[in-house]
C-alpha positions in Angstrom: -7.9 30.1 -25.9 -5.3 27.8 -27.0 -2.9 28.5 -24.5 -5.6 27.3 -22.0 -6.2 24.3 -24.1 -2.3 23.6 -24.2 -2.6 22.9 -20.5 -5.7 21.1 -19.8 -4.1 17.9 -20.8 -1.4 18.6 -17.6 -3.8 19.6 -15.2 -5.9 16.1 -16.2 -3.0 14.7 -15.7 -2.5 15.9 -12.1 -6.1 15.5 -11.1 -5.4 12.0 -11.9 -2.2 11.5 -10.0 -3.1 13.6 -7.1 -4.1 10.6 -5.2 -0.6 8.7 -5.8 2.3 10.5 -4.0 5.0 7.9 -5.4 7.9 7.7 -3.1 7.7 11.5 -1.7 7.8 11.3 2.4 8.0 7.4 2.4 9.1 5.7 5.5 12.4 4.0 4.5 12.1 0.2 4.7 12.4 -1.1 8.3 15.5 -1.5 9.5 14.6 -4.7 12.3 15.2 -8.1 12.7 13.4 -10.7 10.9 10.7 -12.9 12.5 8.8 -15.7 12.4 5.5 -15.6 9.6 2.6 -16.9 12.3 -0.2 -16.1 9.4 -1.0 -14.0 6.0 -2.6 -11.3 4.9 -3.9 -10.5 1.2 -6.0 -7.0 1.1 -7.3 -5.6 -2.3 -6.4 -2.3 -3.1 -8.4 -0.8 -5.9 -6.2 2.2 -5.6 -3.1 1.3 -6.5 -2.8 2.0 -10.2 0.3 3.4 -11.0 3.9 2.3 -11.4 5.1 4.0 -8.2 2.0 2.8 -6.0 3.1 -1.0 -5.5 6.5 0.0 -4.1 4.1 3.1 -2.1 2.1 0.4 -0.6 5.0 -1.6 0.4 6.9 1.0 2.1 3.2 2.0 4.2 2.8 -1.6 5.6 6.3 -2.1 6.2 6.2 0.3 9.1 3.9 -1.3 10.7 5.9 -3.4 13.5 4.1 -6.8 13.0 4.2 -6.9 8.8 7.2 -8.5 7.8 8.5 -6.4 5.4 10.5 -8.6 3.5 6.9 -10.9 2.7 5.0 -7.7 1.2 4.4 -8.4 -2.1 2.2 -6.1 -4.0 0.7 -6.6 -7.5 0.2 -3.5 -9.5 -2.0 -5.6 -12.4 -4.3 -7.6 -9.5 -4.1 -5.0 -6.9 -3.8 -7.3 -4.7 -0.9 -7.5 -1.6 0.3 -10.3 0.6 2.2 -10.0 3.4 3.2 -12.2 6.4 2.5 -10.9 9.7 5.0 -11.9 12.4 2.3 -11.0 15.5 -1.3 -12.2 15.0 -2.6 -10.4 18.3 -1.5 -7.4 17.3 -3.3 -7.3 14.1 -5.4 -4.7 13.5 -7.6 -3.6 10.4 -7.6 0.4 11.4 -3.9 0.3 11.9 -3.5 -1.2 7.9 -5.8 1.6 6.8 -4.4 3.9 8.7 -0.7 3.2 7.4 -2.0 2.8 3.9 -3.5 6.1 4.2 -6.6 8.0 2.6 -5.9 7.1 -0.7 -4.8 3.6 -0.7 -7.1 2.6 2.6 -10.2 4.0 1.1 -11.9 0.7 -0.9 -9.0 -1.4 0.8 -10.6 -4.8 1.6 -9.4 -8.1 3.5 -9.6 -10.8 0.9 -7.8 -13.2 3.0 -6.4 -13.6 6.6 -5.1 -13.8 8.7 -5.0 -17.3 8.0 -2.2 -19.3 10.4 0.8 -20.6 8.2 
């Protein structure tokens, strides 16, 4: 019995950060020319909730083509992230949850934006 008790607190402990992958199989920043901010973004993500997740976040949007990855900023205590985007035609909400993934794009939420610079 106390051998299973030993290891409930790790498998708690997984359960919780099963949903937060860190920096495992992370696109690496984008390596592209800077452009022009035409408008920004802030989203709510009431996922992000660990250490590793704002820089997780970051790393998801940054592969999308009309973020400008050097604008993400993600705020682990507000949850909140704002970003410039370089394209306004191209944006699109089901591409951001789609990059952001199951985790992070589940309860993900447009709190501003794209509003014109």
């Amino acid at each position: 019995m106390r051998s299973v008790l030993s290891a409930a607190p790790v498998v708690v402990l997984g359960l919780v950060l099963a949903g937060c992958s860190g920096n495992g199989g992370l696109p690496p920043p984008p390596d592209r020319p800077e452009k022009p901010v035409q408008a920004w973004v802030t989203l709510s993500v009431p996922k992000m909730t660990c250490d590793a997740c704002p820089e997780s976040v970051t790393r998801r949007l940054g592969a999308l083509e009309w973020v400008e990855y050097p604008t993400i900023k993600a705020d682990l205590e507000t949850k909140k992230v704002k970003f410039g985007v370089n394209d306004v035609k191209s944006f699109d909400v089901d591409a951001l949850r789609e990059a952001l993934g199951d985790h992070y794009g589940k309860g993900m939420e447009i709190v501003k934006g794209p509003e014109p610079k």
